[in-house]
C-alpha positions in Angstrom: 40.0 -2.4 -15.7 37.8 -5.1 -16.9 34.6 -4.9 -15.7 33.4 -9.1 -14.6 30.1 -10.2 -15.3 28.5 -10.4 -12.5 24.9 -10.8 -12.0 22.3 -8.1 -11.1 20.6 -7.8 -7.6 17.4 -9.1 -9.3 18.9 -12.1 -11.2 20.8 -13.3 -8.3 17.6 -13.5 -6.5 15.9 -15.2 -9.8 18.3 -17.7 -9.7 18.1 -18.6 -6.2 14.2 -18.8 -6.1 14.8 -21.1 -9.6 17.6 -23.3 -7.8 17.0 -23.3 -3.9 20.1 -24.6 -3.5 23.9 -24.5 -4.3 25.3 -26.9 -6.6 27.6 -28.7 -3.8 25.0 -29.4 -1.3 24.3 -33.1 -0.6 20.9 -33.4 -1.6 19.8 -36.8 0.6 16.8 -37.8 -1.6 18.4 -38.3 -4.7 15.6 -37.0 -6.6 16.7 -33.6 -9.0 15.1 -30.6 -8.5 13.0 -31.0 -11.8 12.0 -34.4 -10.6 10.5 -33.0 -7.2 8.7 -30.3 -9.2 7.0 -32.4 -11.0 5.3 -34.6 -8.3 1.8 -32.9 -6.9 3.7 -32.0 -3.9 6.7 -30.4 -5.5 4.6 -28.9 -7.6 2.0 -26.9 -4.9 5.4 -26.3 -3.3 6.9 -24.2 -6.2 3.3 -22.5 -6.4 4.0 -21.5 -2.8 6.9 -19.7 -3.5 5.3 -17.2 -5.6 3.8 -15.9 -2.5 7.3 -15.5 -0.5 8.6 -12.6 -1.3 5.0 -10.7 -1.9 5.5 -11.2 1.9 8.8 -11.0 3.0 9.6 -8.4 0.9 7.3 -6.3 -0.9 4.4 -6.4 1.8 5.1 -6.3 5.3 7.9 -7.7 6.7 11.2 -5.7 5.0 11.2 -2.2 5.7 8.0 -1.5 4.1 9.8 1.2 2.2 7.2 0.0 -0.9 4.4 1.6 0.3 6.1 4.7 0.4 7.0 4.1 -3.3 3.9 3.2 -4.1 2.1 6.2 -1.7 4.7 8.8 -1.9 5.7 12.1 -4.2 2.2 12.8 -4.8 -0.6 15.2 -3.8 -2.0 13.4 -0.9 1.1 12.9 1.1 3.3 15.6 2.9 7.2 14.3 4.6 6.8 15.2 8.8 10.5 16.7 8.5 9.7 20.4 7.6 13.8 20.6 6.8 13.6 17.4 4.6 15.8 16.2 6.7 14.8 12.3 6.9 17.4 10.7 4.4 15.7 8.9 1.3 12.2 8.7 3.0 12.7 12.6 2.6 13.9 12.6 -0.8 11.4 10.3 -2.2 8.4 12.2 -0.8 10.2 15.6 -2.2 11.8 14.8 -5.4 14.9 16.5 -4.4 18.0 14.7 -4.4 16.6 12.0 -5.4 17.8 9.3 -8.0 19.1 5.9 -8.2 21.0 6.1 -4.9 17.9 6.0 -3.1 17.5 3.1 -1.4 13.9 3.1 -0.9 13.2 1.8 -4.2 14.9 -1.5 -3.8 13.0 -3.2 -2.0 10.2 -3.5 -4.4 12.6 -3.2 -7.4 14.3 -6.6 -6.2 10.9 -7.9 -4.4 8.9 -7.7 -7.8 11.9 -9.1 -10.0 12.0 -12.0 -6.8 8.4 -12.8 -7.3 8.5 -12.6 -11.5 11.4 -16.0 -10.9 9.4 -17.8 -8.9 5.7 -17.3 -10.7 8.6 -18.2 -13.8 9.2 -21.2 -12.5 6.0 -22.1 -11.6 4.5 -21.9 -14.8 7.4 -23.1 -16.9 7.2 -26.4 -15.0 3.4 -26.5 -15.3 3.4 -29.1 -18.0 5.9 -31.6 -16.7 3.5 -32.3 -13.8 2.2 -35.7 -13.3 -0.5 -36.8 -11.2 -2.8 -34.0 -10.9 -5.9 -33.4 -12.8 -5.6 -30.8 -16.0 -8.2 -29.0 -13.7 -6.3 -29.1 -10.8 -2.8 -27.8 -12.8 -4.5 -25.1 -14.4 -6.0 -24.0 -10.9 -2.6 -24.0 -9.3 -0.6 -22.5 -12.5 -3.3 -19.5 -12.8 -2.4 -18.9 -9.1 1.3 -18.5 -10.9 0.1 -16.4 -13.3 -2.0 -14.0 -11.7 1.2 -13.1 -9.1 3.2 -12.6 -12.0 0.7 -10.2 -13.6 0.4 -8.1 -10.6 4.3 -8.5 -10.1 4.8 -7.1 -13.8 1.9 -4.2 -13.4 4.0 -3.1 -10.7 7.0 -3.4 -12.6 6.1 -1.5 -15.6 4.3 1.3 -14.0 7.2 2.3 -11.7 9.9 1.6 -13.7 8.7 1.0 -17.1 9.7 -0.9 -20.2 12.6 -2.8 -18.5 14.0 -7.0 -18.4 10.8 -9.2 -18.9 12.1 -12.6 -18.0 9.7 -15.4 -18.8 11.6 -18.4 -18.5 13.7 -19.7 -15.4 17.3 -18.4 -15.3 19.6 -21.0 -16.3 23.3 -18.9 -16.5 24.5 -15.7 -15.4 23.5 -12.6 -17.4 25.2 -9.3 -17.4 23.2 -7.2 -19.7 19.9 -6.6 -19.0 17.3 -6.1 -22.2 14.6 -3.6 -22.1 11.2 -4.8 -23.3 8.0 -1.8 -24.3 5.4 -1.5 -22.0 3.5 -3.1 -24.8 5.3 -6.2 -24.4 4.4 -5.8 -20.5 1.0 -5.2 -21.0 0.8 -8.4 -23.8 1.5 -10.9 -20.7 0.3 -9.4 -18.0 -3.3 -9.3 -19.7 -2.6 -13.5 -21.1 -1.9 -14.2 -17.8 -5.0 -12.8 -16.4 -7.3 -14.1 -19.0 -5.9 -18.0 -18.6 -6.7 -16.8 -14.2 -9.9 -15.3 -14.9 -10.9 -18.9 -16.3 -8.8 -21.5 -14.0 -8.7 -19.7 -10.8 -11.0 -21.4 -8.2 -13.7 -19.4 -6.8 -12.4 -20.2 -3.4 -9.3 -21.7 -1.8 -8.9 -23.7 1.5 -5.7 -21.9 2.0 -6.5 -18.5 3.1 -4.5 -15.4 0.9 -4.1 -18.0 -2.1 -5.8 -16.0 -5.0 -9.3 -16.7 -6.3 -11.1 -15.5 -9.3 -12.5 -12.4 -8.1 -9.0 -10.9 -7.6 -8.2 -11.7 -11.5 -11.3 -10.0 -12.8 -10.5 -6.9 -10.6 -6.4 -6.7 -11.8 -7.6 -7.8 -15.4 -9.7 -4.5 -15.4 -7.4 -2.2 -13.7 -4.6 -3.4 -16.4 -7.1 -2.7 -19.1 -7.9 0.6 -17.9 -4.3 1.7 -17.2 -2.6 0.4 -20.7 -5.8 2.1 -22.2 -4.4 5.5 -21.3 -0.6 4.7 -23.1 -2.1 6.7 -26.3 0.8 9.3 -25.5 3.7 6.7 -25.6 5.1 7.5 -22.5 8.2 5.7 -22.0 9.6 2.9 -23.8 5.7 2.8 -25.6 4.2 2.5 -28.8 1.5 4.6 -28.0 -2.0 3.1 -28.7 -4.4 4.5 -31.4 -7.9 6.2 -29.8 -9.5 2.9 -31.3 -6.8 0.6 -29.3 -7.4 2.8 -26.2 -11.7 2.2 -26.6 -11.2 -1.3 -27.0 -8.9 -1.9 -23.9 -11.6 0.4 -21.8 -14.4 -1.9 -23.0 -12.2 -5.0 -21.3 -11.9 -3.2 -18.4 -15.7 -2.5 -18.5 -16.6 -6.0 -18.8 -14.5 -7.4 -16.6 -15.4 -4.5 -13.7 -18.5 -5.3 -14.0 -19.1 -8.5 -13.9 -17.0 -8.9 -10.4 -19.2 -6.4 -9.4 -22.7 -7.9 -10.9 -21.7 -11.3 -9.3 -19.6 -10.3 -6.6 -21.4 -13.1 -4.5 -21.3 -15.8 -6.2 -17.6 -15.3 -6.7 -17.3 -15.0 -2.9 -17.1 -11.2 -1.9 -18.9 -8.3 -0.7 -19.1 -4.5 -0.5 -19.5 -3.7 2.9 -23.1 -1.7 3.7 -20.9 0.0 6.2 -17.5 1.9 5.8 -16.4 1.6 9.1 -16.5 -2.5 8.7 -14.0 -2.4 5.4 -10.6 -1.9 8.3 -12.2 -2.5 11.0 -9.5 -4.8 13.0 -11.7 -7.4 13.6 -12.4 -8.2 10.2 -8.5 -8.2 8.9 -8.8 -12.1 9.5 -11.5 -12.7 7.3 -12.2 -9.6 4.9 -15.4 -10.3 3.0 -14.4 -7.5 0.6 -10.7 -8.1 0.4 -9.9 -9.6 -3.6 -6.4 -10.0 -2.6 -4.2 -10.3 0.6 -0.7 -10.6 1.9 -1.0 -12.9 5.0 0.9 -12.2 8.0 0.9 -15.0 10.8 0.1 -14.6 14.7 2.5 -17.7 14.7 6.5 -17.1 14.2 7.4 -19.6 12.4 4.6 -19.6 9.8 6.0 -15.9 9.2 9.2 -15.9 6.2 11.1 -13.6 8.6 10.1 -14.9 11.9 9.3 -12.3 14.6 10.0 -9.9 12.2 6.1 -9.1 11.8 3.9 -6.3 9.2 5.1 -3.0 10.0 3.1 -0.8 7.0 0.9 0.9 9.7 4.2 2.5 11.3 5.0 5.1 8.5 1.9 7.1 9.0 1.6 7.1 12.6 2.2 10.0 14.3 2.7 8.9 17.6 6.4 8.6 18.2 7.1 9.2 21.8 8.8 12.2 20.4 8.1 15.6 21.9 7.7 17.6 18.6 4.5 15.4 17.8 1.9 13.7 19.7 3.9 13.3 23.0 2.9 13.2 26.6 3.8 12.6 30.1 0.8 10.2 30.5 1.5 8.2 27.3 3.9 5.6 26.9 4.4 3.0 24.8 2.5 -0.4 26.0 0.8 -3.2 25.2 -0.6 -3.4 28.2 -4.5 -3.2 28.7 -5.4 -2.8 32.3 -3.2 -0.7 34.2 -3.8 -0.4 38.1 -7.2 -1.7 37.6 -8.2 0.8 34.8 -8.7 -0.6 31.2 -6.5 1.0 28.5 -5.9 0.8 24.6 -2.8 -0.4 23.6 -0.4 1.7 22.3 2.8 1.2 19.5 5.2 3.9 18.8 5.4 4.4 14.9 7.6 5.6 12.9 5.6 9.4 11.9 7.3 9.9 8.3 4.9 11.0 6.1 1.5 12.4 7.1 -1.5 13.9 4.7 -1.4 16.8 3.2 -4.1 19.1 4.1 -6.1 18.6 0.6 -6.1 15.4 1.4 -7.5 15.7 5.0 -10.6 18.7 3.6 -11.4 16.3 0.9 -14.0 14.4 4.0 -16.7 16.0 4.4 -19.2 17.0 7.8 -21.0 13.8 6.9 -18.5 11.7 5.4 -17.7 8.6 7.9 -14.5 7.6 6.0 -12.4 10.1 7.8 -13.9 8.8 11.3 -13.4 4.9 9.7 -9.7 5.5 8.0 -8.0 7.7 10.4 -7.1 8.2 14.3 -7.3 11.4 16.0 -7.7 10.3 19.9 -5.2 9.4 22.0 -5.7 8.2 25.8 -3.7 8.1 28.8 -1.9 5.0 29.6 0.7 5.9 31.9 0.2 7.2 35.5 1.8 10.1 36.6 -0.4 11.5 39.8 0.3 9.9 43.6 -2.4 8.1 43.3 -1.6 6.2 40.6 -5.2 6.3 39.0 -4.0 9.0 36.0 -1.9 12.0 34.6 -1.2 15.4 36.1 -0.3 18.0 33.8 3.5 19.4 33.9 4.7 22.7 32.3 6.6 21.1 29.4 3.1 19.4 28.1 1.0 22.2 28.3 3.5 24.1 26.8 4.0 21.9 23.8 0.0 22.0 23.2 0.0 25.5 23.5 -1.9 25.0 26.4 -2.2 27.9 29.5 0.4 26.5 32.3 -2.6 26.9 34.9 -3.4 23.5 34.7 0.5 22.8 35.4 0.0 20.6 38.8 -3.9 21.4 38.7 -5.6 18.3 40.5 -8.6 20.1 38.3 -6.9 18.9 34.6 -6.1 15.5 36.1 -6.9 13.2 33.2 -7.5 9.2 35.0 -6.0 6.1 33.0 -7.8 5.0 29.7 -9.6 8.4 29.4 -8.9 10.8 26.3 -5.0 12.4 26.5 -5.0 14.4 23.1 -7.7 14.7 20.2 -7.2 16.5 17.0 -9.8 18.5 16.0 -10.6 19.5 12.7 -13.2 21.8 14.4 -11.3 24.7 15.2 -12.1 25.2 19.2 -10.9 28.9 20.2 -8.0 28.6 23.3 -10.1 29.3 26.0 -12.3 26.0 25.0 -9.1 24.6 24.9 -7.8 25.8 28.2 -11.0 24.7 29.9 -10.7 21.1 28.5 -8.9 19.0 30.2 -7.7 17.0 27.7 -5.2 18.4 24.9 -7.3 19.7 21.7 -4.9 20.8 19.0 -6.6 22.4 16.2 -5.7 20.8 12.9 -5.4 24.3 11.6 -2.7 24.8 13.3 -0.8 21.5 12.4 -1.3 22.7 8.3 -0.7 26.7 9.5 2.1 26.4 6.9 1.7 24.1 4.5 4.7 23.8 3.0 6.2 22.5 6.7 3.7 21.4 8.3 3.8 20.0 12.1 3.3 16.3 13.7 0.0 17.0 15.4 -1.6 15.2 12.4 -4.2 12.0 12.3 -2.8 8.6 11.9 -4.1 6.3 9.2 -5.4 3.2 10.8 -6.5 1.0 8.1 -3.5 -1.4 8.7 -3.3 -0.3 12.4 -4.8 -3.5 14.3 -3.6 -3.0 17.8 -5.1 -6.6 18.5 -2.4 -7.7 16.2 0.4 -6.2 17.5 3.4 -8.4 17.8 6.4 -8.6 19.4 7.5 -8.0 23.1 8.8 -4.2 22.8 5.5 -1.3 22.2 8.9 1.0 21.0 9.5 -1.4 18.5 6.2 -3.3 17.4 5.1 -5.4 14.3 1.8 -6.4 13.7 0.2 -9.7 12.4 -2.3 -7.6 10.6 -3.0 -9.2 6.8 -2.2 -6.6 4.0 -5.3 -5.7 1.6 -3.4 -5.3 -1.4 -7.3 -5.2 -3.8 -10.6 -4.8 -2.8 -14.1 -4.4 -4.5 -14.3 -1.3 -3.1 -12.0 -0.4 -5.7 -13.2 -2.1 -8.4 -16.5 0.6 -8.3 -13.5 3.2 -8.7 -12.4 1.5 -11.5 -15.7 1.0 -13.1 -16.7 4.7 -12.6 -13.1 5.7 -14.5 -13.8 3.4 -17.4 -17.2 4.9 -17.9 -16.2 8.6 -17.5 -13.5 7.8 -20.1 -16.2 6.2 -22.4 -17.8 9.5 -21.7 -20.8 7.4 -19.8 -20.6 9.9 -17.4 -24.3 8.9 -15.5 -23.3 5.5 -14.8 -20.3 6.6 -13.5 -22.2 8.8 -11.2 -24.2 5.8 -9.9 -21.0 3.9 -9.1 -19.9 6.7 -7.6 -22.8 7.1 -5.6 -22.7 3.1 -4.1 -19.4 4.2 -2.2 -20.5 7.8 -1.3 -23.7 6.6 0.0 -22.1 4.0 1.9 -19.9 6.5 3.6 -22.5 8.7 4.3 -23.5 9.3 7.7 -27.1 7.9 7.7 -27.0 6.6 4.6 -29.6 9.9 3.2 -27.8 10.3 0.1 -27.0 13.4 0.9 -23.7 12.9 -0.3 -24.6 11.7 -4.1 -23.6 13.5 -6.9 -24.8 13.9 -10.5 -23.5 13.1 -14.0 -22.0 16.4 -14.5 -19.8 16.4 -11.3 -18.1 14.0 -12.2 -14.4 15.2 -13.9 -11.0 14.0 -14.0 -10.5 16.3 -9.9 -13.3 14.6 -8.8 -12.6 11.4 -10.0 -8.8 11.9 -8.0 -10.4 13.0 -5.1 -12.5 10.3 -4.3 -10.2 7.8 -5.2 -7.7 9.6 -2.6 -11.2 9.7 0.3 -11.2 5.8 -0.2 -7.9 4.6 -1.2 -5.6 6.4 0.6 -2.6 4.3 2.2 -3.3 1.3 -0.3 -0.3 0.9 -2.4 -2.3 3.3 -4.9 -1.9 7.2 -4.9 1.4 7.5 -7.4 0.5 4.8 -9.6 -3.3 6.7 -10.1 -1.9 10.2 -10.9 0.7 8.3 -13.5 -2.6 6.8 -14.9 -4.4 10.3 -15.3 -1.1 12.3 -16.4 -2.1 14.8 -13.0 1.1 14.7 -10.9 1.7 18.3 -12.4 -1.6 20.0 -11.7 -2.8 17.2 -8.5 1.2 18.6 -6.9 0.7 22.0 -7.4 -2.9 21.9 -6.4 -2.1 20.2 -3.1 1.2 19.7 -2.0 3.7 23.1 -1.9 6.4 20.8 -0.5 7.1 19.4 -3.9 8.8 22.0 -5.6 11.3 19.7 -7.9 8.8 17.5 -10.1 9.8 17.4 -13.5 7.1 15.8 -15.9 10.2 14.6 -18.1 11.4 12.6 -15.8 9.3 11.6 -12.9 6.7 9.7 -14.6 9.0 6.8 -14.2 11.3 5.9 -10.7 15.2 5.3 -11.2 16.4 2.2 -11.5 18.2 1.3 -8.3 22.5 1.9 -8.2 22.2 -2.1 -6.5 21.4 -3.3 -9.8 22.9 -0.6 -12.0 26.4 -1.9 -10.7 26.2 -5.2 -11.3 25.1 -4.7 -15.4 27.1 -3.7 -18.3 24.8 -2.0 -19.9 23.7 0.7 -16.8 23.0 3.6 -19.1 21.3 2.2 -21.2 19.1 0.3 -18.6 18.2 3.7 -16.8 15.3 5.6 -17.0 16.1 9.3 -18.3 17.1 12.2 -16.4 18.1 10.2 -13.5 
């Protein structure tokens, strides 16, 4: 049968972006398409579409499968199924089963390729623009540019050397050209150089990009092609000389953002707890670059359809083989029968960290305290009196908790007081049983490692219960803005370039900005010297700060570790095979609609 050329997922959505509009609808102005792009307000228009699918799709409000892409199969993350049971989220997280069928990866497969049209468009039609300033094009263009470098980092290093469109689609395509991750690199690194000039230092619109945000990516892309000397994938690998000089980009441009971090409009935060806290989401001085997700409906591309990227880590699901009881239900509610409560969202509780990830934190490390929830508090009122919660058999029992308190007025717990904490301190079961309050040992949650349980803390940084949306608790969003870079990263960055320059001391000292930070007292007790730092240390601490930030996979592919970082950490993984998974499959949505399918596939898969 002849097979009709039909266009792939991604250039369907290339050509959309590019046209806006079928060919038979009445357009009432009269003026083309290329006419309105043109004018200053066509123009900032068609800039504003770069950002539409970095929010509809890729960050926020889809399915949010992305971060999971981005987050998942590596050391730090463990699947809460202990059967690996949970369909592709399952899969993904194992390496088992798992290929181009899986339809987690198209959401950021078509949301990247979505993104790549419009920034196409945008900077294709950069030149026809007449009545704006040079200044004023290059500003808006470099806005263009630097979405369509982050769109193509994330491209490459999931899927590789693959279609590298650069101009706006014009006619239907049905095979699909793969280009080298050189090529990748060579445009991703113009476009940030031309943003690293033109970008404005500040914009009136919030979550357009500035200038910082281009020095960090320009640095981590630097770093990151630096370590292509192997020629993994569709690579020409790099000589040692090409690798040095890419390494001292990334050192210049690291450290300038972080020499004049001010006067390009951010800040390190003196205090870890501040970087998530929920109140400063709105208006993150260290943010570099965020996805912005509206309080108001219609300002959001899928309306009510709000941020859900908290829910996959949260283990609170209502569901009684987890965090689960009587007295908590869920509710946006805040005072209940005159007692002030917290507001709580069921999530969704499919992948939680892996028990390396969660030792990694330290006695006197604050991030664990500032990046994760352990305490959960009773919102629900079960007693007569209507003032709290009375234990029932099936609770206690599900705690591992002595049934003496069953119906004990003793163990009553009142509304907005603790319900369950989860202690990393392991308390013996007759501190347990005298609490009133559920402890569950974290010991216990990781007793088998390989399958562990759902008594596990919750990742909050995207967790802003003030920012919850939507009428239903069972079934929240969240207005929350996505931090997609920060310059707490960027002192990662700059510690990795100089530890690969062999600088090893001045990676220490970088090291030692964010350690001391999280410290507790700030005594730098928690510094370290030159000769601590190695390729495991340099892992772990990105995993203490970055965990949950679109990072983890992406990091190990950058260091070559997924063999030794998996076994290390993570006995769930069984099925990682270095000769294929250093790249993701390309997704059976687009493989169908190309003629050239095999050829267009990454290996093994």
């Amino acid at each position: 049968m002849k097979k009709h050329k039909l266009l792939s997922i991604s250039a369907v959505i290339m050509m959309l972006s590019v046209y806006g509009c079928s060919l038979d609808e009445f357009n009432p102005s009269g003026i083309s398409t290329e006419q309105e792009w043109s004018t200053p307000a066509g123009y900032e228009k068609k800039v504003n579409d770069c950002y539409f699918d970095l929010v509809r799709i890729v960050y926020g409000q889809a399915e949010d499968t992305y971060l999971m892409v981005a987050e998942g199969g590596t050391d730090i993350w463990q699947d809460t199924n202990p059967d690996g049971t949970n369909g592709n989220w399952s899969k993904l997280l194992r390496y088992e089963d798992y290929g181009a069928s899986n339809g987690m990866l198209n959401e950021g497969y078509a949301g990247f390729y979505g993104i790549l049209s419009a920034c196409n468009a945008a900077v294709h039609y950069a030149d026809k623009v007449e009545g704006l300033s040079e200044t004023r094009i290059n500003e808006l263009v470099s806005e263009a540019r630097f979405i369509r470098a982050h769109a193509l980092y994330n491209i490459v290093e999931q899927w590789g050397g693959k279609y590298l469109p650069l101009e706006p689609m014009n006619s239907p395509i049905s095979v699909l050209p793969c280009s080298s991750v050189n090529d990748f690199y060579k445009v991703i690194l113009e476009d940030l150089e031309f943003a690293m000039k033109n970008l404005p230092i500040t914009q009136e619109v919030k979550g357009h990009v500035t200038r910082a945000a281009a020095y960090h990516l320009y640095a981590k892309a630097c770093l990151t092609f630096s370590t292509y000397t192997d020629g993994l994938g569709n690579t020409t690998a790099l000589t040692e000389s090409e690798s040095k000089a890419y390494l001292e980009k990334a050192k210049t441009a690291a450290d300038y953002l972080i020499q004049n971090a001010g006067s390009l409009g951010v800040k390190l935060y003196d205090n870890v707890e501040a970087v998530f806290d929920e109140n400063n989401n709105k208006n993150n001085e260290e943010a570099l670059f965020i996805v912005c997700h509206s309080t108001i409906t219609a300002y959001n591309p899928r309306g009510n359809y709000f941020n859900r990227v908290w829910k996959h880590s949260e283990a609170y699901n209502n569901n009684t083989s987890g965090i689960y009881l009587s007295g908590m239900t869920p509710s946006y509610a805040t005072n209940i029968n005159g007692y002030e409560v917290p507001k709580l969202a069921k999530g969704n509780c499919y992948m939680e960290p892996s028990k390396y990830m969660l030792d990694l934190y330290g006695e006197k490390d604050g991030r664990y305290k500032a990046f994760f929830k352990d305490t959960y508090y009773v919102n629900n009122a079960t007693n007569s009196t209507k003032n709290g919660y009375t234990w029932n058999e099936a609770d206690a029992q599900r705690y591992g908790l002595s049934t003496s308190r069953v119906g004990n007025s003793a163990y009553d717990i009142t509304l907005g007081d603790t319900a369950v904490y989860l202690s990393r301190k392991t308390y013996t079961q007759a501190e347990r049983d005298a609490c009133r309050y559920a402890i569950f040992n974290l010991e216990d949650n990781y007793a088998n490692t390989k399958s562990p349980l759902k008594f596990f803390p919750s990742l909050k940084k995207a967790d802003c219960p003030s920012l919850y949306a939507g009428s239903n608790a069972s079934k929240p969003y969240s207005s929350a803005d996505c931090i997609v870079y920060r310059l707490g990263e960027t002192y990662l960055l700059s510690a990795e370039i100089d530890w690969r320059l062999g600088n090893n001391q001045s990676a220490a000292e970088r090291l030692n900005i964010l350690r001391n930070r999280a410290c507790k007292g700030h005594d730098h007790s928690m510094d370290i010297t030159a000769s601590e730092v190695t390729q495991d240390f340099l892992l772990d601490e990105y995993a203490r700060e970055m965990i949950g930030e679109w990072n983890r996979w992406m990091t190990l592919k950058r260091f070559r570790a997924f063999e030794s970082r998996i076994t290390k950490a993570n006995p769930q993984i069984t099925k990682f095979d270095k000769n294929i998974h250093y790249l993701r499959p390309i997704p059976t949505a687009e493989l169908l609609l190309i003629d050239n399918a095999n050829e267009y596939q990454n290996p093994g898969y």
